[in-house]
C-alpha positions as CSV (number, residue, x, y, z in Angstrom):
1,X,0.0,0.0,0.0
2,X,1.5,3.6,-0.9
3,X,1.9,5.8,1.2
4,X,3.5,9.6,0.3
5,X,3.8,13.3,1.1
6,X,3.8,15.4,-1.2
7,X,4.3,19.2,-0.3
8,X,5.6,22.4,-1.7
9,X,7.7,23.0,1.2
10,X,10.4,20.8,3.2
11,X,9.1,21.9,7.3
12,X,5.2,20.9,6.3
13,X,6.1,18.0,4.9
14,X,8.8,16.9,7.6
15,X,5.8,18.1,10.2
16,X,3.5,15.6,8.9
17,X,6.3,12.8,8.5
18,X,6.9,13.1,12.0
19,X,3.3,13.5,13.2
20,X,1.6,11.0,10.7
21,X,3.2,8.7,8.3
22,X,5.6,7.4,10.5
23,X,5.3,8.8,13.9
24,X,2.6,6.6,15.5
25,X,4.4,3.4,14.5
26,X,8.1,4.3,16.3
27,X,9.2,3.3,18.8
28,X,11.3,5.8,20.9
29,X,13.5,2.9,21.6
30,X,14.4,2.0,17.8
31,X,17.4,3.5,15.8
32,X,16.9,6.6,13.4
33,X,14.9,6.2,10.9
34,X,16.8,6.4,7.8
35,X,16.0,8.8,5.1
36,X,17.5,8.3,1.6
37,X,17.4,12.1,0.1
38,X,17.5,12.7,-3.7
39,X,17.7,16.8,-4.0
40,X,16.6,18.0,-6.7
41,X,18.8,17.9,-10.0
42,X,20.9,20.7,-11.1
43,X,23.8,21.9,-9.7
44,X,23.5,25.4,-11.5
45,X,20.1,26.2,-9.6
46,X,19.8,28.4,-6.8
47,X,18.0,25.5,-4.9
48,X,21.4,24.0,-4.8
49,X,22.0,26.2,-1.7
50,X,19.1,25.0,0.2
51,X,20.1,21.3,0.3
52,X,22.6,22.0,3.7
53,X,19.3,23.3,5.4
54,X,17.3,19.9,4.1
55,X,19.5,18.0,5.5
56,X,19.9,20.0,8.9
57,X,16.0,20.0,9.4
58,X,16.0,16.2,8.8
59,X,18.8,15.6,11.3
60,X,17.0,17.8,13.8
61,X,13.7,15.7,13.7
62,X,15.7,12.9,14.5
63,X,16.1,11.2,11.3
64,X,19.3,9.8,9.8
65,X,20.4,11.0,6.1
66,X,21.9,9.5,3.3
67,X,22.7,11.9,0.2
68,X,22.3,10.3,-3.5
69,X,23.9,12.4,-6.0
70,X,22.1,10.6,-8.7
71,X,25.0,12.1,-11.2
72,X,27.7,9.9,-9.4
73,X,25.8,7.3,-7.6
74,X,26.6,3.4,-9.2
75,X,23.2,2.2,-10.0
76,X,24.1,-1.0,-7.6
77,X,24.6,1.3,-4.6
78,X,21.5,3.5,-5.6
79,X,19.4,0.4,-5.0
80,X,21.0,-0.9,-2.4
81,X,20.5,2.4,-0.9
82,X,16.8,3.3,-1.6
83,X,15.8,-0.4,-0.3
84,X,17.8,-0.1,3.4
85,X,15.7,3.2,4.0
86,X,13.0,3.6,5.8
87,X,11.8,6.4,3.9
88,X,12.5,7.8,0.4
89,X,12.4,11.8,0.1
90,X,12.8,13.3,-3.6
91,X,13.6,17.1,-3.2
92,X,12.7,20.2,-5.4
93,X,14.2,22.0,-8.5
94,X,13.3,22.1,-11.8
95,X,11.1,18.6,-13.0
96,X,11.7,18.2,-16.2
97,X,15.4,18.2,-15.4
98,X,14.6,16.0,-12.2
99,X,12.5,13.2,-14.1
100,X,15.6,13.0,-16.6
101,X,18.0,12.1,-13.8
102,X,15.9,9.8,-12.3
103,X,15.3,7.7,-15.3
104,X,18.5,8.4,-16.7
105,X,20.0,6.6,-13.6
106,X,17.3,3.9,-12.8
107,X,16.1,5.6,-10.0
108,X,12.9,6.0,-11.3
109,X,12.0,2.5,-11.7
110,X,13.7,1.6,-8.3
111,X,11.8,4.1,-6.2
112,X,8.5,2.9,-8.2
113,X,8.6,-0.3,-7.5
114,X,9.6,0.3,-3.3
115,X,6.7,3.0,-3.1
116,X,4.5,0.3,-4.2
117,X,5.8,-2.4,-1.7
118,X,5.0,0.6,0.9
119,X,8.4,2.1,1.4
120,X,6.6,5.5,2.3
121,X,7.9,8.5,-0.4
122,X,7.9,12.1,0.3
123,X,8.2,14.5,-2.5
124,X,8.8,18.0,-2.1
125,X,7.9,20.4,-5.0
126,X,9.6,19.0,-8.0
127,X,9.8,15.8,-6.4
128,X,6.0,15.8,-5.5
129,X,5.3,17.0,-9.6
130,X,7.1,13.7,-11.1
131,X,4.9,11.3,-9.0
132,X,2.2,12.2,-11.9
133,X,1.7,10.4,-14.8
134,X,3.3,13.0,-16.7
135,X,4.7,16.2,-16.0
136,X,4.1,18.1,-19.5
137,X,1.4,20.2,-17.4
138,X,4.1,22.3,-15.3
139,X,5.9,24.2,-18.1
140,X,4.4,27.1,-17.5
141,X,6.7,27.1,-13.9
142,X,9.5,24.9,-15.1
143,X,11.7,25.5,-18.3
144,X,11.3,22.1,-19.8
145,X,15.0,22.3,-21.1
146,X,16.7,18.7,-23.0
147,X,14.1,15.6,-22.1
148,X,15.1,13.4,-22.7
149,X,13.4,11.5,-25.7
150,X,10.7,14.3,-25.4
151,X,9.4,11.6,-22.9
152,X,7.5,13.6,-20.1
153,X,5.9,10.5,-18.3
154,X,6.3,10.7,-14.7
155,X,6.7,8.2,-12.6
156,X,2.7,7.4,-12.2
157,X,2.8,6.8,-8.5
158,X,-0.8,8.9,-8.5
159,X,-3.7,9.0,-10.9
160,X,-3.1,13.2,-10.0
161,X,-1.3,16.0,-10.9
162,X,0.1,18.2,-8.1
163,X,0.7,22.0,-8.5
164,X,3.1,23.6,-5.8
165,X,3.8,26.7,-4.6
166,X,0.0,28.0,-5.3
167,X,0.9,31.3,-3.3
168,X,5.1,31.8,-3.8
169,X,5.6,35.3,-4.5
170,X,7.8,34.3,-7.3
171,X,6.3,30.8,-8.7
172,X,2.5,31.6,-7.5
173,X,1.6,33.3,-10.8
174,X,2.7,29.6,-12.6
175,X,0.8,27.9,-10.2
176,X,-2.3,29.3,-10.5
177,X,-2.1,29.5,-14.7
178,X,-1.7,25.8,-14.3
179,X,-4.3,25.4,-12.2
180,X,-7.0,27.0,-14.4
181,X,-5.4,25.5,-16.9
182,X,-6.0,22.4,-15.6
183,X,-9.3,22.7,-14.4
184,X,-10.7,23.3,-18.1
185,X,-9.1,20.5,-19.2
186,X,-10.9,18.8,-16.7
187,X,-7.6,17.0,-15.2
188,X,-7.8,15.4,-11.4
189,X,-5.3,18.1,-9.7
190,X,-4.0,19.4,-6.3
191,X,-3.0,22.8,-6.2
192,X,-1.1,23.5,-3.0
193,X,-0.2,26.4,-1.1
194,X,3.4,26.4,0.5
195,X,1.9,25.7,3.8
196,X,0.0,22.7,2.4
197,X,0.5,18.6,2.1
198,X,-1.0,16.0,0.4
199,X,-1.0,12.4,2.2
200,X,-2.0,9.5,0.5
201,X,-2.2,6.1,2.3
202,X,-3.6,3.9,-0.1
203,X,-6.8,4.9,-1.8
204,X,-7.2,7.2,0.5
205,X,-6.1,10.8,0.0
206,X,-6.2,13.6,2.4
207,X,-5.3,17.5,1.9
208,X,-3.5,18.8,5.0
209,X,-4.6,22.6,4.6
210,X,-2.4,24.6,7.7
């Protein structure tokens, strides 16, 4: 059974990891729970910068981290990797650029196939836009750049398309084209605020609005 967050923002979606996914099952007792972290892509993005405070806020909640730079990262060890975690967490950037990697290096496949044995997945703007079917529908925030093979299909963890970042000062105005956009083309969507988390568990799908 599946089981993911997926947030616009890193602290709501580390709040309700804590709280929710995972929280109620841990016992106090039992090691860190071990986080393998995929940030987002490209190393020429600002967002590059942010990683250090990812992995702080991660440490802080009492979580362990393991880094995969998906660039450098032997396919063998990826795997080995993503299945000794205890939860998989796919970070932000730009999507298009994200999705490449991730099928570039096998990732993709690897992370689909333990999100669906119930490893529990957390995806964080960019990282919460490739769990779609395809990812075509956030051009309009992300420069869609060299995909490669044209191929846009996401990684179809959810019959849905999530839009972050609904009320960024820089990336709201996207967010919200895409959201109309969607919504005449009559496509299942969540459009999330920064503040806001999706949690599925199953069939079941709840939006965390605080």
């Amino acid at each position: 059974m599946a089981k993911m967050i997926l947030a616009s923002s890193v602290l709501p979606a580390l709040r309700v990891l804590r709280r929710g996914l995972l929280g109620r099952h841990r016992d106090p007792a039992s090691p860190k729970w071990r986080i393998a972290y995929i940030p987002a892509a490209d190393d020429h993005e600002l967002s590059r910068w942010f990683r250090p405070f990812v992995r702080l806020m991660m440490r802080l909640n009492g979580f362990r981290v393991h880094t995969i730079d998906l660039a450098t990262t032997m396919r063998d060890e990826l795997r080995h990797v993503l299945a000794s975690s205890d939860v998989i967490w796919v970070g932000g950037g730009n999507s298009f650029h994200l999705l490449r990697e991730l099928k570039r290096s096998g990732a993709g496949r690897v992370i689909a196939s333990l999100v669906h044995d119930g490893t529990p997945y957390v995806g964080v703007s960019a990282g919460a836009v490739v769990t779609a079917p395809d990812i075509s529908y956030i051009e309009p925030m992300d420069e869609r750049g060299a995909v490669a093979d044209g191929d846009t299909t996401g990684l179809n963890l959810v019959d849905f398309r999530v839009i972050p970042h609904l009320d960024h000062p820089f990336m709201g105005r996207a967010a919200r084209l895409i959201a109309s956009l969607e919504r005449r083309q009559g496509h299942a969507t969540h459009a999330l605020k920064d503040a806001w988390t999706v949690v599925v568990n199953g069939a079941k799908v709840l939006v965390h609005r605080r």
